[in-house]
C-alpha positions in Angstrom: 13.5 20.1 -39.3 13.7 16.4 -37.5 17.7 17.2 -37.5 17.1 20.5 -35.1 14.6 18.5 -33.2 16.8 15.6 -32.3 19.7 18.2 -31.8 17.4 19.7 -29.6 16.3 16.8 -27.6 20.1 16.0 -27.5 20.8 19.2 -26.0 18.4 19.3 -23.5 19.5 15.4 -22.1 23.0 16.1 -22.1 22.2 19.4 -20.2 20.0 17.6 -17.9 22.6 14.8 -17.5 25.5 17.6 -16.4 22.5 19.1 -14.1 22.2 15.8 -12.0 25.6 14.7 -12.5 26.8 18.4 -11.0 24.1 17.4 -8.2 25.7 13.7 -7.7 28.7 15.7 -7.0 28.0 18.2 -4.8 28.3 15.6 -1.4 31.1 16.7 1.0 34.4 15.3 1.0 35.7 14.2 4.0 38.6 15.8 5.3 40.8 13.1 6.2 40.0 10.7 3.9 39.5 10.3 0.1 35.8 9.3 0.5 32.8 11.7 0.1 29.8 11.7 2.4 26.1 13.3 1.8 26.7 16.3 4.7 30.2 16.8 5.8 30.9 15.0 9.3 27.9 13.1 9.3 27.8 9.1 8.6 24.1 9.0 6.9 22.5 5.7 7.3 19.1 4.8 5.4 17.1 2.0 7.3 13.5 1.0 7.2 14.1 1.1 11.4 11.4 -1.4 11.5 13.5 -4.8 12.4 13.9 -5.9 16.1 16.3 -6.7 17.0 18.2 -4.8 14.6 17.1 -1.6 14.2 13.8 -0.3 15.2 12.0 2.9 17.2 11.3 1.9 20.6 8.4 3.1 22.6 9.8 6.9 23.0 10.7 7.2 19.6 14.2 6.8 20.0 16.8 4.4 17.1 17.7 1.4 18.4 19.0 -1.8 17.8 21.8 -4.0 17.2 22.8 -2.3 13.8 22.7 1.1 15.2 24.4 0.7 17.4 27.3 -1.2 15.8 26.9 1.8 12.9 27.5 4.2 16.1 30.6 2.5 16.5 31.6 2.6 12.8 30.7 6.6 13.2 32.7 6.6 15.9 36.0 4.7 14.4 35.3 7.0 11.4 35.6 10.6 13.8 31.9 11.0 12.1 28.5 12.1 13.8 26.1 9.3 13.1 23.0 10.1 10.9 19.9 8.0 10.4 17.6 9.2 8.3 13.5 8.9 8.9 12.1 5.3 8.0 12.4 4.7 4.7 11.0 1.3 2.4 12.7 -1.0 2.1 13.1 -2.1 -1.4 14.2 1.6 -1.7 17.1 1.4 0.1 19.4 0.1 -2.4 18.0 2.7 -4.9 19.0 5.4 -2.6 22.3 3.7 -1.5 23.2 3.2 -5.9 22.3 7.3 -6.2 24.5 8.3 -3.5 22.6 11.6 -2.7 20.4 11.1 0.2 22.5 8.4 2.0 26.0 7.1 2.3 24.9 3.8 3.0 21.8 1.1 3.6 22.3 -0.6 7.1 18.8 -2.9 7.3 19.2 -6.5 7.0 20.5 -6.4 3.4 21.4 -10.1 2.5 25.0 -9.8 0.3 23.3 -11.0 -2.7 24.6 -11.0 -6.3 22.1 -9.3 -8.1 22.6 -6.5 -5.3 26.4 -6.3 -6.1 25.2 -5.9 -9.4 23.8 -2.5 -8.1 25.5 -1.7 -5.0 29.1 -2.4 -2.9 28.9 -4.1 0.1 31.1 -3.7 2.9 32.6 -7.1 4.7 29.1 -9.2 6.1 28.2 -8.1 9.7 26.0 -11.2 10.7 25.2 -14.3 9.3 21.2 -15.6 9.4 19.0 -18.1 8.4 15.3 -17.8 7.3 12.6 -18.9 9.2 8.6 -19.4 8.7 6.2 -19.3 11.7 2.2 -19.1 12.1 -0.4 -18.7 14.7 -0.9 -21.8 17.3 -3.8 -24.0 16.7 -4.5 -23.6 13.6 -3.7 -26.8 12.1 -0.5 -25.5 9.5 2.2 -27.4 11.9 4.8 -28.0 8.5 5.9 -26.2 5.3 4.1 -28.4 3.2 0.8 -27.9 4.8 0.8 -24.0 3.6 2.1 -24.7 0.3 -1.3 -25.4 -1.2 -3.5 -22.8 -3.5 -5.7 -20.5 -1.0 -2.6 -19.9 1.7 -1.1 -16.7 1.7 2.3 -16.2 3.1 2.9 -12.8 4.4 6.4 -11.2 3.5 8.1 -7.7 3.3 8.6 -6.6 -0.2 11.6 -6.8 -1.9 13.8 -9.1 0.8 15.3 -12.3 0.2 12.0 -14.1 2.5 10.2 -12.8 -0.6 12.5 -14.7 -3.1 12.5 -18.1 -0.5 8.1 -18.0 -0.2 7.6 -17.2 -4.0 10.6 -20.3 -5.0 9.8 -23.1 -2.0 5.8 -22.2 -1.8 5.1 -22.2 -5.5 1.2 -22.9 -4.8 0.7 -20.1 -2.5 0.0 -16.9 -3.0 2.6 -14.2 -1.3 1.9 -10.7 0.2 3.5 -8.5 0.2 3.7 -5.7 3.3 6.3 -2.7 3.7 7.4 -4.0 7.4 7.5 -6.7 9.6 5.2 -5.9 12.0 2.3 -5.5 9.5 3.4 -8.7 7.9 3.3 -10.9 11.6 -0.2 -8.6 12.2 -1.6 -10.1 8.9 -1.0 -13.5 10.4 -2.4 -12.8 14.0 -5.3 -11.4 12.2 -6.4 -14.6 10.4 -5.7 -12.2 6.8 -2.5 -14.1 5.9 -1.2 -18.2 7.1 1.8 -17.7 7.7 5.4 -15.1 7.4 8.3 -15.6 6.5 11.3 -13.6 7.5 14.8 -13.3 8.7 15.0 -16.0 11.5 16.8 -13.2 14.4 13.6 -11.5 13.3 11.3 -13.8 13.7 12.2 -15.2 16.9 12.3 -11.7 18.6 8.9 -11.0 17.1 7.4 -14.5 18.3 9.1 -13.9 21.8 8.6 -10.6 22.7 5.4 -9.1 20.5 3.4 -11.9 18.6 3.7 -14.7 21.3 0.2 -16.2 19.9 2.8 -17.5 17.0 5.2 -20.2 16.4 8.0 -21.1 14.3 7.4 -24.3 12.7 10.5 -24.2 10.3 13.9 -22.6 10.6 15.4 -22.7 6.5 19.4 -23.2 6.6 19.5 -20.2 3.5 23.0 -19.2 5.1 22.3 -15.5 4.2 24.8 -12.6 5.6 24.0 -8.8 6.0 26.2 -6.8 4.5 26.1 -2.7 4.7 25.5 -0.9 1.1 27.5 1.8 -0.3 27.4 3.1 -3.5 30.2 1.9 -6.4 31.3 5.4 -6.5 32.6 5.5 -3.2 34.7 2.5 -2.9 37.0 4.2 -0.3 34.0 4.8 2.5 33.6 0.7 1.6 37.0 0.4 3.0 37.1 2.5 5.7 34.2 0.9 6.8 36.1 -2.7 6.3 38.9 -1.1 8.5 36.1 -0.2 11.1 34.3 -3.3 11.3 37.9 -4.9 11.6 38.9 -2.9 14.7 35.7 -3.4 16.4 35.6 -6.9 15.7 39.3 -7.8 17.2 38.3 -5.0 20.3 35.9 -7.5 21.5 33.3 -4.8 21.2 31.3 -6.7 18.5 31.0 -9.9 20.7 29.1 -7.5 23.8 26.9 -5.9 21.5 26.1 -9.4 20.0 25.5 -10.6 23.5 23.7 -7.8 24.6 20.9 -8.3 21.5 21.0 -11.6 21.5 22.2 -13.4 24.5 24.7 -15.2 23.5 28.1 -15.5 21.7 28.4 -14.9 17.8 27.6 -18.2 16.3 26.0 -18.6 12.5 23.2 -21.2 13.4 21.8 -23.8 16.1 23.5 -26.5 17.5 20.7 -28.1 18.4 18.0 -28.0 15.9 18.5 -30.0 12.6 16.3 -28.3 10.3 17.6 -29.2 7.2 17.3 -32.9 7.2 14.1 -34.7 5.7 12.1 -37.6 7.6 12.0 -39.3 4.3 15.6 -40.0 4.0 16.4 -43.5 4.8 19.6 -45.1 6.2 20.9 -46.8 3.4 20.3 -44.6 0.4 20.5 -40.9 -0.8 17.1 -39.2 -0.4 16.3 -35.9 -3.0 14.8 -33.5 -0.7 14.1 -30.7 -2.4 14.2 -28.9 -5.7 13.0 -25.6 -6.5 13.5 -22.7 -9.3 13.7 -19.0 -8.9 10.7 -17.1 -10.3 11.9 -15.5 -13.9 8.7 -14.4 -14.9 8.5 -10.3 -15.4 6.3 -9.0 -13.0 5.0 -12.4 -12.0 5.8 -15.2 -9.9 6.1 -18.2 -11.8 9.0 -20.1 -13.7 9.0 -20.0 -17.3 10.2 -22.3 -20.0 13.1 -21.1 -22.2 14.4 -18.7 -19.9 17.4 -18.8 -17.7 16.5 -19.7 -14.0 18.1 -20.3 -10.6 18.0 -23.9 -9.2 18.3 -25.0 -5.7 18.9 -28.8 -5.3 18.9 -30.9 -1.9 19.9 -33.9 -1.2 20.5 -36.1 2.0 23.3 -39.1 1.9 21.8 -42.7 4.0 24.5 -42.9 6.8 24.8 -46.6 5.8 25.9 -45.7 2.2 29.1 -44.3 1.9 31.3 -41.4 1.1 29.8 -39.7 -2.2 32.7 -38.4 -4.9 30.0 -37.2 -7.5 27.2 -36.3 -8.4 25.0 -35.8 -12.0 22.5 -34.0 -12.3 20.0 -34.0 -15.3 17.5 -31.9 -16.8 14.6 -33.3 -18.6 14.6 -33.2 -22.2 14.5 -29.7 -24.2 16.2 -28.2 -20.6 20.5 -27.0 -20.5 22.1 -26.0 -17.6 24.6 -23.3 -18.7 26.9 -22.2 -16.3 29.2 -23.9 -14.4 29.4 -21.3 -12.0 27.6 -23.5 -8.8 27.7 -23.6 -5.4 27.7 -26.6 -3.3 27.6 -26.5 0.8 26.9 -29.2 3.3 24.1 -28.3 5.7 24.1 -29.0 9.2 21.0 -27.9 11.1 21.6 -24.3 10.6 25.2 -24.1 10.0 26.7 -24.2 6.1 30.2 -25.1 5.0 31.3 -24.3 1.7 32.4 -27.8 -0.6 35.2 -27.5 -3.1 34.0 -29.0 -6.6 34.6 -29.0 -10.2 31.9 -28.9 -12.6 31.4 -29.8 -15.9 28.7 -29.5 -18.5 27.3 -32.8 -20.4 24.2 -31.6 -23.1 21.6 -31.8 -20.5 23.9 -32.9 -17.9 25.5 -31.4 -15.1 28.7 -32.8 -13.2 29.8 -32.2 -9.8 33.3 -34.1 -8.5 34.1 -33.0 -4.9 37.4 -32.5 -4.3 36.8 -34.1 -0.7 34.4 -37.0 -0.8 31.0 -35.5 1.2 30.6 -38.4 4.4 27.4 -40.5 4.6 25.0 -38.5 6.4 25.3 -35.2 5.0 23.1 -32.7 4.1 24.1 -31.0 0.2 23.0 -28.5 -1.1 23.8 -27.3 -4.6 22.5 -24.1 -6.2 23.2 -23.6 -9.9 22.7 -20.2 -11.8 21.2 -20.0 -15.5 19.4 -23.5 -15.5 16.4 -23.4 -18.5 13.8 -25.8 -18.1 11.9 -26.7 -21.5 9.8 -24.3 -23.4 6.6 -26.4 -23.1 4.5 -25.7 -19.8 5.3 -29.0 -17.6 5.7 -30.4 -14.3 9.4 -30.9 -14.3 11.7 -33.7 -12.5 15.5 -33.3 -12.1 16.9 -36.8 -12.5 20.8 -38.3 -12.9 23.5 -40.3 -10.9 25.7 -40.4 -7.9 29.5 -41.8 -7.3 29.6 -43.6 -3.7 32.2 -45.6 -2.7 33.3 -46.1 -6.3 29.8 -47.0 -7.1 27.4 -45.1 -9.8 24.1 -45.4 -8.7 20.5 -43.6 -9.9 19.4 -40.5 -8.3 15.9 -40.2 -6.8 13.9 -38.3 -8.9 13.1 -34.9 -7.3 10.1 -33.1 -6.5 8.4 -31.5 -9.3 8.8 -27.6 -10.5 5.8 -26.5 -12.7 7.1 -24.4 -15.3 5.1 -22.3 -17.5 5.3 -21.8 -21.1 6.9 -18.0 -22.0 5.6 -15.8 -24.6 7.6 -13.9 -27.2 7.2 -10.9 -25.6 8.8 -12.2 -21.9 11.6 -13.8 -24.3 11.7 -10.2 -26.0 11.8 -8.6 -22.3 14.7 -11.7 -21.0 17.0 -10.8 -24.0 17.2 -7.4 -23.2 17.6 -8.1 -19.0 20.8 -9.6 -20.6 22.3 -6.9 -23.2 25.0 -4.8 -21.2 24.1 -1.6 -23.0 20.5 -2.3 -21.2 22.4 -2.5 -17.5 24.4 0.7 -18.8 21.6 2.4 -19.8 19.9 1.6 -16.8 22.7 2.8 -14.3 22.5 5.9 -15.7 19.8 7.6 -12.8 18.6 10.0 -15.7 18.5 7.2 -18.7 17.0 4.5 -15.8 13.9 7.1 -15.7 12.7 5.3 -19.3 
């Protein structure tokens, strides 16, 4: 009898499966190319249509924006009929974009992340951008340190990359979360939330044109790029949009439409606002800015003990002290970094260039040799993938050396990352995150369900 019942069940998935896989299937090819689109001659777009400059409804209800209109022009390169759909969430966009049955793609500010390319393709970055944190005047929060403290609440939209920068750099505040942007700088006006967070292009249209009782008080070098989503099983509208991009790009019709939205040329950051470098570093030594961890807790905020974590280190050379050749980093005891796999860029106010390195693991020890030596006065950061802290709850330093001018010398110890102790059951939950049968099982829209 239990056979015929799992038979059964059997049946009934794999009949199910064929069901939505026959409905996966039923999108329109296109008839002059090998890609497939949602409704035959139509370029469907899914957008939250709630980020000025970007892409937003103006006054009469109309699309507009800076990514409309550049995805009119991909439409257009294409021979397609450009389609936005109604507003949509959006940490549901890449959801939609991985299905492949309501939209061809997710145009809305979608930072090229890898744990996105895990789900989604992106087609060649659009725009680069920065992150940036403002607050209503006169109210006495005039730095990032003054909000990260317990009681402030940082207003963000769910699911974006400002999300992942309040929750890692504010540890001691308490994030919101809102579906839009303008409900998130509201919450601030109204007194409900201290500050937001959000894509710096954002922020300063929202500042200048709607909110103009705010301020920025900090604009973060993250270095983030949009990218445009499509789903892995239509790698050919990925390069057709590539080819698009390309020809508007060397047309000069990208540069106008930057201009227009933003009034000037393309340019990734400010020439003339350092943001990245710290007061406290000195002219003769290196100075550890900052150090912070990516929250690894399931469904929660904080960083846990034992389990694999992001860490963002930043450091700032004394122009007196030389050209650095390497650096060391070093976890407390109990703590591994495991993965090699870092990058390293040199910050200058809001522009990032990408540093050459090898790297090499030591027990608890982490060496970086520049392939260039890094000039006194520079700005590094360095972002390494599966770090684990130690399993006991702590407040946690990262230590080690530095190489300059031939000379090893101690590093600063950095600010401290509390880390919390896990439980067998978020180790349990970690383990699986991990398994590829679990990401197979989960890419499977019918399967992901349980």
């Amino acid at each position: 009898m239990t056979r015929r019942i799992v038979c059964a069940f059997a049946t009934v998935v794999v009949a199910l499966a064929t069901i939505i896989g026959a409905s996966g299937c039923s999108s329109s090819q296109n008839a002059s190319s090998t890609y497939t689109l949602v409704e035959n001659g139509k370029l469907t777009v899914a957008s939250d249509l709630a980020t000025p400059p970007f892409e937003y409804v103006n006054d009469s209800g109309e699309d507009q924006g800076f990514t409309y209109e550049l995805m009119g022009m991909i439409a257009d390169e294409l021979g397609l009929e450009l389609n936005y759909l109604p507003a949509q969430k959006f940490d549901g966009i890449i959801p939609m974009v991985k299905q492949g049955v309501k939209t061809d793609v997710g145009a809305c500010n979608i930072t090229i992340t890898d744990e996105r390319k895990e789900e989604v393709d992106f087609a060649d970055p659009y725009i680069d951008s920065n992150q940036g944190v403002a607050v209503a005047k006169n109210t006495g929060y005039d730095t990032v340190d003054s909000l990260n403290a317990p009681g402030v609440k940082i207003a963000v939209q769910s699911g974006t990359t400002s999300e992942e920068w309040a929750i890692e750099n504010l540890p001691q505040a308490t994030t919101v979360n809102f579906d839009d942007w303008t409900a998130a700088f509201t919450a601030v006006m109204s007194g409900q939330c201290q500050a937001v967070v959000c894509d710096l292009p954002v922020e300063q249209w929202m500042v200048s044109n709607s909110f103009t009782g705010m301020e920025i008080i900090k604009e973060v070098p993250t270095g983030e790029q949009f990218g445009i989503a499509v789903s892995k099983d239509n790698p050919e509208l990925t390069q057709a949009i590539n080819d698009a991009l390309a020809k508007i790009k060397s047309s000069g019709a990208y540069d106008k439409l930057y201009e227009k939205w933003f009034g000037m040329a393309p340019t990734s950051g400010s020439d003339n606002e350092d943001a990245s470098r710290s007061d406290d570093a000195t002219d003769a030594s290196l100075a550890v800015t900052s150090a912070t961890a990516k929250s690894n807790e399931d469904s929660g905020n904080g960083v846990l003990g034992g389990i694999a974590t992001r860490l963002t280190w930043e450091a700032t050379t004394g122009s007196d002290e030389g050209n650095v050749s390497q650096i060391e980093l070093e976890l407390p005891e109990g703590g591994s970094f495991e993965s090699t796999d870092v990058k390293v860029t040199l910050l200058d106010g809001l522009n990032q260039t990408g540093v050459k390195a090898s790297c090499s693991l030591n027990g608890s020890k982490l060496v970086i040799k520049f392939a260039d030596l890094v000039a006194a006065g520079s700005q590094i950061r360095v972002v390494v993938p599966d770090v684990v802290f130690p399993s006991n709850a702590g407040a946690y330093a990262v230590t080690g050396s530095y190489v300059a001018d031939d000379d090893k010398r101690d590093l600063p110890e950095s600010p401290t990352i509390s880390v919390s102790e896990s439980t067998m059951v978020q180790e349990i939950v970690a383990w699986l995150d991990a398994q590829p049968w679990v990401a197979a099982w989960n890419s499977n829209p019918f399967l992901g369900m349980f």
